[in-house]
C-alpha positions as CSV (number, residue, x, y, z in Angstrom):
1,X,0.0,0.0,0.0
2,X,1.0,3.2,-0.6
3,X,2.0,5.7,2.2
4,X,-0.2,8.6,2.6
5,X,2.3,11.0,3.1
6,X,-0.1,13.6,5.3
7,X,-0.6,10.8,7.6
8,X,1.6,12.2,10.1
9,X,-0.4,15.9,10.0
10,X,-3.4,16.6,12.1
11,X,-6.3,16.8,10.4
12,X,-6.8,20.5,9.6
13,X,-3.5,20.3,8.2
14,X,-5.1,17.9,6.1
15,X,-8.1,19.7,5.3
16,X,-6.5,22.7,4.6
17,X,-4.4,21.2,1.7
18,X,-7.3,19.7,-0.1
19,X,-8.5,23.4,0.7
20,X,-5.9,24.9,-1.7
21,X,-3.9,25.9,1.0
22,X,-0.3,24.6,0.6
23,X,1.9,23.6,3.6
24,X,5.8,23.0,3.9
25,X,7.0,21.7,7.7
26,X,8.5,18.3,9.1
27,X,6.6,16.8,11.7
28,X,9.2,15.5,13.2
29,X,11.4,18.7,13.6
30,X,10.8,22.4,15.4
31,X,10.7,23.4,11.5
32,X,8.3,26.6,11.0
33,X,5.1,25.1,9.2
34,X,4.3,27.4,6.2
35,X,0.6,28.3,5.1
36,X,0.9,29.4,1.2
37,X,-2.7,29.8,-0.5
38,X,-3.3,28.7,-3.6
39,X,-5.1,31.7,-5.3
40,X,-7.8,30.8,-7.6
41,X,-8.8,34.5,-8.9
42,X,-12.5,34.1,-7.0
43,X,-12.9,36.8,-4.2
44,X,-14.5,34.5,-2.3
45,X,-12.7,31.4,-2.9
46,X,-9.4,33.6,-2.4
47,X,-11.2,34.5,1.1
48,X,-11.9,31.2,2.1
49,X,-8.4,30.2,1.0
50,X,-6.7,33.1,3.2
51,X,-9.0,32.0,6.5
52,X,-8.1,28.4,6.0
53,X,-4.4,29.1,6.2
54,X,-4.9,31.3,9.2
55,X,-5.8,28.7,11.2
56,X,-3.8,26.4,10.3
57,X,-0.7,28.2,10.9
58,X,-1.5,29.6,14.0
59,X,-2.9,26.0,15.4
60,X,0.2,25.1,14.0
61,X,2.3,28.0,15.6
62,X,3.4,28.9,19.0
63,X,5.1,31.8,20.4
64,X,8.4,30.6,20.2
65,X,7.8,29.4,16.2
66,X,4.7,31.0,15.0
67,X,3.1,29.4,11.7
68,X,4.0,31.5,8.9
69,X,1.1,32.9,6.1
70,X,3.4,33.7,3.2
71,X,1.1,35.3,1.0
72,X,2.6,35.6,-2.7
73,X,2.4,35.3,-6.5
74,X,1.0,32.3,-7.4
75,X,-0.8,30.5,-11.1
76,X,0.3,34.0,-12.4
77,X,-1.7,35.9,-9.6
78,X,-0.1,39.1,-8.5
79,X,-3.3,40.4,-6.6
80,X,-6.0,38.8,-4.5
81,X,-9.0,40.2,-3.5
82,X,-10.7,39.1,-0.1
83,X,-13.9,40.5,1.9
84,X,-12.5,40.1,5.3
85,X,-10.6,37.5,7.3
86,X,-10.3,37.4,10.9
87,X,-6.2,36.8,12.4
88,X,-5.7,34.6,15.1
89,X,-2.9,34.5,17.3
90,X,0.9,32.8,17.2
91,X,1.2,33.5,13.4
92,X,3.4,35.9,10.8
93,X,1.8,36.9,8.1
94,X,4.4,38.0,5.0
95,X,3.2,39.4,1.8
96,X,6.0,39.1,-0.6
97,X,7.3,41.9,-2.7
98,X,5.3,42.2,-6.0
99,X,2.4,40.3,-4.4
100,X,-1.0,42.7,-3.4
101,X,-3.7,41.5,-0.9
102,X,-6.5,43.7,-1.9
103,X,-10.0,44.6,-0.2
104,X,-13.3,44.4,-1.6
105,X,-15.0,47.0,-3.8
106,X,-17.9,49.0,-2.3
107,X,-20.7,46.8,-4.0
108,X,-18.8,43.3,-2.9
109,X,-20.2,44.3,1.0
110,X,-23.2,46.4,0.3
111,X,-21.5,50.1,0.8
112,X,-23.6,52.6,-1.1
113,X,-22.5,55.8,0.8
114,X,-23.4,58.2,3.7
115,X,-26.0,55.9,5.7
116,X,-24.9,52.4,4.5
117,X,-24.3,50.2,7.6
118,X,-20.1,49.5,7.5
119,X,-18.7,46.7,6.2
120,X,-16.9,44.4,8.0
121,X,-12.9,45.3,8.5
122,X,-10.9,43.7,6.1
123,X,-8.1,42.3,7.9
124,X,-9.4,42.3,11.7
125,X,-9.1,40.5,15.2
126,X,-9.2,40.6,18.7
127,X,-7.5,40.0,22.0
128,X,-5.0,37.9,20.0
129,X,-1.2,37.1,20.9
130,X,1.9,37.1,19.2
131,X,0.9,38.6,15.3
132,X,3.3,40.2,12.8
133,X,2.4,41.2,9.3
134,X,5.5,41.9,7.6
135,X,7.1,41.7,3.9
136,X,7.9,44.4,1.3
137,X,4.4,43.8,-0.5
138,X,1.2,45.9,-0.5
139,X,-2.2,45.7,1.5
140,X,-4.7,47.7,-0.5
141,X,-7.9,48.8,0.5
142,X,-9.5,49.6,-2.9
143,X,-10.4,52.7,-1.0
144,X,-11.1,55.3,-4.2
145,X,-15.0,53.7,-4.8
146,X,-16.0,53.9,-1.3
147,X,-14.8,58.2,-0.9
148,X,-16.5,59.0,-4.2
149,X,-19.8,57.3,-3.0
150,X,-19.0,59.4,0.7
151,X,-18.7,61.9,-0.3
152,X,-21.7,62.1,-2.8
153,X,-23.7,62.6,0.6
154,X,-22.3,66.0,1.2
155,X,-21.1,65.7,5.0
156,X,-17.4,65.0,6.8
157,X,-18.6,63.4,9.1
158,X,-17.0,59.8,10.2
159,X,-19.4,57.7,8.9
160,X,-19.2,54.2,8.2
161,X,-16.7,52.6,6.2
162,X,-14.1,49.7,6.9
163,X,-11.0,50.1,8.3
164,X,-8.3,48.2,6.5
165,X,-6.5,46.8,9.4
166,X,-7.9,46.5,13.1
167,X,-6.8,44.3,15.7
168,X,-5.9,44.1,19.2
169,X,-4.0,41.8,21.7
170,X,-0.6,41.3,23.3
171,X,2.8,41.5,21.0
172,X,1.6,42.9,17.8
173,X,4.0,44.0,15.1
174,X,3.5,45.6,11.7
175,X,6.0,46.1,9.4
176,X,8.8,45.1,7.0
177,X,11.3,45.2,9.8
178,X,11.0,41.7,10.9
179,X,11.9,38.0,9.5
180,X,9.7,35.1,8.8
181,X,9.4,34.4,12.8
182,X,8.6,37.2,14.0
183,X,11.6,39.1,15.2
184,X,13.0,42.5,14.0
185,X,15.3,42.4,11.5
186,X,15.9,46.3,10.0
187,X,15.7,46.0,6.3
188,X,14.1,49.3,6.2
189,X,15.0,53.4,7.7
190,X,13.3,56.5,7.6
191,X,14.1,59.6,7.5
192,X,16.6,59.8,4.4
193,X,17.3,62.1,1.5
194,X,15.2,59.7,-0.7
195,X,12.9,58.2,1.6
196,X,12.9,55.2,-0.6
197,X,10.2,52.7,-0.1
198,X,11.2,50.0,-1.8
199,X,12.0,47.8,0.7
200,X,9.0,49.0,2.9
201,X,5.4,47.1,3.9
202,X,3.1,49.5,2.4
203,X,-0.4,49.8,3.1
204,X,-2.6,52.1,1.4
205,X,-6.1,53.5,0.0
206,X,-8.3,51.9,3.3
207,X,-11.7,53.1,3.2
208,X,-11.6,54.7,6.1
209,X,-8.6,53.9,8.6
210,X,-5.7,52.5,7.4
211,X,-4.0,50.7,10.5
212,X,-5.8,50.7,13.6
213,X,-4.3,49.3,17.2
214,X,-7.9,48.8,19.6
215,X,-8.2,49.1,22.8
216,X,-6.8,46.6,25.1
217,X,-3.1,46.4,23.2
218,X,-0.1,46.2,24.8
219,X,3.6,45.7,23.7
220,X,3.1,46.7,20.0
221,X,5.6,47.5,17.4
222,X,5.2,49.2,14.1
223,X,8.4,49.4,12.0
224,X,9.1,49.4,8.2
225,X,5.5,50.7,6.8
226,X,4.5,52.9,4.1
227,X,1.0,54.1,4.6
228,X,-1.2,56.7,1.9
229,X,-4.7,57.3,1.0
230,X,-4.8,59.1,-2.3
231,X,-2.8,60.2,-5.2
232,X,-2.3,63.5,-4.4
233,X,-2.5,65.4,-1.2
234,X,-5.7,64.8,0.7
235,X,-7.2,67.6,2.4
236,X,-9.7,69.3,3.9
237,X,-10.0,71.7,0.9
238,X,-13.0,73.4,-0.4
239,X,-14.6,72.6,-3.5
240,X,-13.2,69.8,-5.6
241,X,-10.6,69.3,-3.1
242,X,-13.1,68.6,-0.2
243,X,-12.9,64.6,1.3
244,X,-10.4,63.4,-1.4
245,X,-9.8,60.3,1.0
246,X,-12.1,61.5,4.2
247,X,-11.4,59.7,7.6
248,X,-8.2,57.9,6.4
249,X,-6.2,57.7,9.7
250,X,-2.7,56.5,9.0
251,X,-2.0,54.6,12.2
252,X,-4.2,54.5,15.3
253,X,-2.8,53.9,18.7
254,X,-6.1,53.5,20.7
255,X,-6.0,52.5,24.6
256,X,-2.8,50.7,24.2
257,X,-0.3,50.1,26.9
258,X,3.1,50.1,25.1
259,X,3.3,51.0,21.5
260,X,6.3,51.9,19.6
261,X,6.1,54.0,16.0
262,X,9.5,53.5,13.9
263,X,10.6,53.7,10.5
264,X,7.5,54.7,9.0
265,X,6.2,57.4,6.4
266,X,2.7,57.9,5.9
267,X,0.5,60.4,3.8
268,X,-3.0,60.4,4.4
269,X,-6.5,61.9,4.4
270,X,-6.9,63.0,8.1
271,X,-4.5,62.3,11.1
272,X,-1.6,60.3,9.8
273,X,-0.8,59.2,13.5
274,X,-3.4,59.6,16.0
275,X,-2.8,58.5,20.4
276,X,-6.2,58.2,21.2
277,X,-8.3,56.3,24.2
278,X,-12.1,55.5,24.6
279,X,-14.9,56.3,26.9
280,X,-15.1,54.2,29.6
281,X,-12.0,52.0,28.4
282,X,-7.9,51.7,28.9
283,X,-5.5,54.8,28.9
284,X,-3.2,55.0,26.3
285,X,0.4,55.1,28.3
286,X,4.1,54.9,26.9
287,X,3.8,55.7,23.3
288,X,6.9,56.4,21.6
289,X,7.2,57.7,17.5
290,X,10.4,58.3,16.0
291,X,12.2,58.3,12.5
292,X,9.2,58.8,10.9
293,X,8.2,61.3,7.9
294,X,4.6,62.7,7.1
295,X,3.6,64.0,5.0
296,X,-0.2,65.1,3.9
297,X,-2.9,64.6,6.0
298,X,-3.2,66.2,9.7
299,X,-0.4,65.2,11.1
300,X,0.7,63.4,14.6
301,X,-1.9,64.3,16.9
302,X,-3.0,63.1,20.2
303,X,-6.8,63.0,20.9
304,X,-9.9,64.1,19.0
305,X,-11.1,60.8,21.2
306,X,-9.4,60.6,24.2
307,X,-11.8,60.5,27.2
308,X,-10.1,57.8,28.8
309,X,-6.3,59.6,28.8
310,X,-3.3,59.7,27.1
311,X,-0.4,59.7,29.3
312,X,3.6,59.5,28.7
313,X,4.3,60.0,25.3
314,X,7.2,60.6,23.2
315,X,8.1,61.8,19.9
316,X,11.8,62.2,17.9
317,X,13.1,63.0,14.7
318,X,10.2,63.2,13.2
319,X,10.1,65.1,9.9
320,X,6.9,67.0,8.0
321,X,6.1,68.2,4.7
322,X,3.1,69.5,3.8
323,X,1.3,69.0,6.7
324,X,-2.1,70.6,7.6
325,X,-0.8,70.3,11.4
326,X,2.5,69.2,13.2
327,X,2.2,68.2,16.5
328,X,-1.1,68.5,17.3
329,X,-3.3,67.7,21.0
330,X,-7.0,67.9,20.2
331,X,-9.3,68.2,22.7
332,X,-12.6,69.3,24.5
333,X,-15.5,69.1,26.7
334,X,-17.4,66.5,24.9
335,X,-17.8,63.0,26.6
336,X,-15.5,61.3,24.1
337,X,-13.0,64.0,24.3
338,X,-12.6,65.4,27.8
339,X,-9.7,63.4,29.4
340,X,-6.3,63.8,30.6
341,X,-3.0,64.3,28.4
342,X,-0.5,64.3,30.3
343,X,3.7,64.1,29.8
344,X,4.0,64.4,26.2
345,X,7.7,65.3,24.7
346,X,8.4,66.0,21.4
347,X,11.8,67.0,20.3
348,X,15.0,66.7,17.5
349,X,12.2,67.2,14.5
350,X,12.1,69.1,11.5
351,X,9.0,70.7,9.8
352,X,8.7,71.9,5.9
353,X,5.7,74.2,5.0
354,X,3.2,73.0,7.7
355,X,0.1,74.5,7.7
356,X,0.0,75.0,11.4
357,X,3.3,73.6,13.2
358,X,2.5,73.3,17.1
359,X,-1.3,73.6,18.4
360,X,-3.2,73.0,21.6
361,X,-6.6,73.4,22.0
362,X,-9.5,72.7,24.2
363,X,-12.1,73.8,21.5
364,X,-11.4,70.8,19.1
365,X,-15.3,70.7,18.6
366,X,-16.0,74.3,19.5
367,X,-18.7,74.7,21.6
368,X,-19.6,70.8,23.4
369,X,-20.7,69.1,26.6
370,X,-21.5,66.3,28.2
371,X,-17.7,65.4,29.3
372,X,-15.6,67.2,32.2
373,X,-13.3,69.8,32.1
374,X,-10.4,69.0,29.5
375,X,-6.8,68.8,30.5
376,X,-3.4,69.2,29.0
377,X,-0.3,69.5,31.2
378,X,3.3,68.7,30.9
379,X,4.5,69.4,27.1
380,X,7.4,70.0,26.0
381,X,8.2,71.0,22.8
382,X,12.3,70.5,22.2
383,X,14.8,71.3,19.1
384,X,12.3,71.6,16.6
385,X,12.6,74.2,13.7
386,X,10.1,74.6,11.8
387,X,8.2,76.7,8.9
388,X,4.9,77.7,8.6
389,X,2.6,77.8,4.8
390,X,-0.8,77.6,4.3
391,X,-1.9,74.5,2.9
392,X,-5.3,73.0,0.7
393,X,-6.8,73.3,4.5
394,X,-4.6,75.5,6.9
395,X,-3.9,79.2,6.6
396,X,-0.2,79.8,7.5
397,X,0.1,79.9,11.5
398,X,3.0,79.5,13.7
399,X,0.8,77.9,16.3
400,X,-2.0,78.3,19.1
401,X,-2.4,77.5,23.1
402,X,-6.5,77.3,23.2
403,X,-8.4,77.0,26.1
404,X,-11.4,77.9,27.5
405,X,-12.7,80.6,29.5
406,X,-13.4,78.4,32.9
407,X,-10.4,76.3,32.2
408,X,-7.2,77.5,31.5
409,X,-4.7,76.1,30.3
410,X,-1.7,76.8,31.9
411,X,0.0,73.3,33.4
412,X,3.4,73.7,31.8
413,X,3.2,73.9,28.7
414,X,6.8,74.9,27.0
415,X,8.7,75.7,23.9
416,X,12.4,75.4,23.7
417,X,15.2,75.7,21.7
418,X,13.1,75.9,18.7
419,X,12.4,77.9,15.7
420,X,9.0,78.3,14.3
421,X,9.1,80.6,11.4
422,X,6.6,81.4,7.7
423,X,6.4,83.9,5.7
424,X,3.1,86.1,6.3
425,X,1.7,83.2,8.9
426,X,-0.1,84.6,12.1
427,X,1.4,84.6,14.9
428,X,1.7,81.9,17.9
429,X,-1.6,82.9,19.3
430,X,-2.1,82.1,23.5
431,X,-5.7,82.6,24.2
432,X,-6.9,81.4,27.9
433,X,-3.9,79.9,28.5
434,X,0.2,79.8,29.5
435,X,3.0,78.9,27.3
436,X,6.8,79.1,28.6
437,X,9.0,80.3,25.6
438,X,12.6,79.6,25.7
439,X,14.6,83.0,25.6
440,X,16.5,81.6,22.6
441,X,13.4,80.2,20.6
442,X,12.3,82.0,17.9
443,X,8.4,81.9,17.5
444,X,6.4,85.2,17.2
445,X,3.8,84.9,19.7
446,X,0.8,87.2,20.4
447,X,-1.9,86.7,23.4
448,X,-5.5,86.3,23.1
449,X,-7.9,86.7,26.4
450,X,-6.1,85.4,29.2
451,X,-2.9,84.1,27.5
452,X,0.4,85.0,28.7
453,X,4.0,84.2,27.8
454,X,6.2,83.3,30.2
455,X,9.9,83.6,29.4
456,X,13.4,80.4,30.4
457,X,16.4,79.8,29.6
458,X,17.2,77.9,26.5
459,X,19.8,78.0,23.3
460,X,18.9,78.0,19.8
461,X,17.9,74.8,18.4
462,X,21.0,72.5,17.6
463,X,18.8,69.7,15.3
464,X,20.1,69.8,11.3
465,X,17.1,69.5,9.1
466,X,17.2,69.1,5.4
467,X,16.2,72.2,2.9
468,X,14.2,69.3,1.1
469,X,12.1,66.6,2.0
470,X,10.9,63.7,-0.9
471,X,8.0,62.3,-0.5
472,X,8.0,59.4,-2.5
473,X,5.2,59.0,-5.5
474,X,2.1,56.8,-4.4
475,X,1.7,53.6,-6.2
């Protein structure tokens, strides 16, 4: 008789073979089982093949040697298309260079515009352990069908569409930057004089939000990604320009203890790294970005949704072009809004032509309820030059300190060793409010009801930023 040579495999293995879903590991070794699907060309099928090898890899994997989804070219398939597939835990997941994993188009899940229940997220999962999506290949979110039918409803508003990428759980990383198991392994750097790609994991063109971390995270690392929404410069324009890619959040770090933002460059329609937290939920604690380059959208900004607090963060060598916003805190007395920043430093980063380089406000909703008071307190701002220009959405303005006539804000707020100049931009504007200037900053300030500007010791910035920044040209 002849030897059936899967005899030796459980019996998912087994059923995921006859599945389409090839396998390559030794039972008898510690050898890494590989998931490869077969793609057929069928959204569906392609689907069902991409779940199937899920599980099997990660019942397969473990932490020490998670199963590994190589996701790549196969029967002369560069692109597969999937609805959504949910990740489970103990896996890497490695799209190869030239190979695209694509989402669905808006009439695959029933997405007709403004008012349309959302569609589920196309790459999703929750409270798992021990994930990594890596490779230099591209996750698309087929985005462009589902803005033009938003945006035929006539509102900004954040109505429902898929995110791309949203997941949650312990040990999460995202990126090029690590091998077929898991661990980092720096193949790709940010900033350079090219900022070349090539080598990066890009994701791009979600329908709404391209990368989100949920609630609940811990220990997460995102290094080595490309991330865009739109040919061209989204923005918050007027006219034609208004909603080019509305809602398209680069990376979302939401109620996450532990999160670390590295070699990344990301372009997008709204924040292109947002620290949030939710009602009722976790705070967001230790956050750290650096060597990182953004480019349009609204920049790195903390809150906008932070009820729950956002505590101990830090940013570095970070460089903007373009930008409607630098470093932004957003915040106000809604009851998704009205928490607690506190112990943010940014420092060593370079800004070209942003719209509106440094701003603070309580008023990120103008007038709202329902919250309590907002805070922000203990912000430093650190070797940063910087220049001001009015963009699609931004009039030129060196920056703000906004708060509110029965809540100042005035818990140490300061700006050092920094430079913050544009031609014909406003002023730094303090309204209700204290900011502590460094002697040896330059930023023209004026001061609104309330606001006052408190003078320390300091030097003039020391960080070397470029007279250029290249932002490389969306796929």
């Amino acid at each position: 008789m002849t030897p059936n040579p899967l005899a030796n495999f459980s019996w998912p293995v087994r059923m995921a073979v006859a599945a389409g879903v090839l396998l390559a590991a030794n039972p008898a070794s510690a050898a890494q089982t590989v998931c490869t699907p077969k793609w057929v060309g069928s959204e569906n099928t392609d689907t069902t093949l991409l779940q199937a090898a899920i599980k099997t890899c990660s019942a397969a994997g473990t932490a020490a040697l998670p199963g590994l989804v190589d996701l790549a070219a196969n029967a002369s398939i560069v692109k597969a298309q999937i609805t959504s597939v949910t990740l489970a835990s103990n896996i890497v997941i490695k799209v190869e260079h030239g190979f695209t994993l694509q989402g669905p188009n808006p009439a695959d899940v029933g997405y007709t515009g403004t008012g349309s229940s959302s569609p589920p997220v196309t790459l999703k999962g929750s409270g798992l352990s021990n994930v990594t999506i890596t490779g230099s290949g591209v996750i698309d979110g087929n985005g462009a069908g589902y803005w033009a039918l938003f945006n035929k409803g006539g509102s900004f508003e954040n109505q429902s569409r898929q995110k791309l990428i949203a997941i949650s759980g312990n040990g999460i990383k995202i990126g090029a930057n690590f091998n077929n198991t898991g661990q980092s392994s720096t193949t790709v750097t940010f900033p350079t004089s090219s900022n070349s790609t090539v080598n990066a994991l890009t994701i791009k063109n979600s329908p709404k939000e391209n990368l989100a971390i949920e609630s609940g995270s811990s220990n997460v690392l995102i290094d080595g990604v490309w991330i865009y929404a739109a040919t061209g410069r989204a923005n918050l324009g007027s006219g034609s320009n208004k909603n080019v890619a509305p809602n398209t959040d680069g990376i979302d770090i939401i109620g996450t203890n532990t999160a670390t933002v590295r070699n990344c460059l990301v372009d997008t329609g709204d924040d292109d790294v947002a620290i949030k937290s939710n009602a009722g939920s976790t705070t967001t604690v230790n956050v750290t970005v650096q060597a990182c380059v953004i480019g349009g959208g609204h920049g790195l900004s903390i809150g906008g949704q932070e009820a729950s607090g956002v505590s101990t963060v830090n940013v570095t060598n970070v460089w903007f072009k373009g930008t409607d916003f630098g470093f932004r805190i957003k915040t106000d007395n809604s009851s998704t809004d009205s928490g607690i920043t506190n112990g943010v430093t940014y420092q060593n980063s370079c800004m070209l032509n942003v719209g509106e380089p440094v701003l603070f406000t309580y008023n990120y909703n103008g007038s709202s309820s329902g919250g309590h008071p907002p805070t922000i307190e203990n912000v430093t701002v650190d070797n940063l030059i910087a220049t001001a220009a009015s963009t699609a959405g931004v009039s030129a303005t060196l920056g703000a300190i906004d708060g509110l006539t029965d809540d100042l804000m005035n818990r140490n707020l300061v700006i050092k060793q920094t430079r913050i100049t544009g031609s014909g931009a406003k002023p730094f504007l303090v309204t209700f409010g204290t900011l502590v200037l460094g002697s040896a900053s330059t930023v023209a300030t004026s001061t609104g009801t309330n606001g006052t500007v408190l003078r320390t010791t300091d030097t003039a910035p020391t960080v070397s930023c470029p007279s250029s920044i290249t932002l490389p040209a969306q796929l």
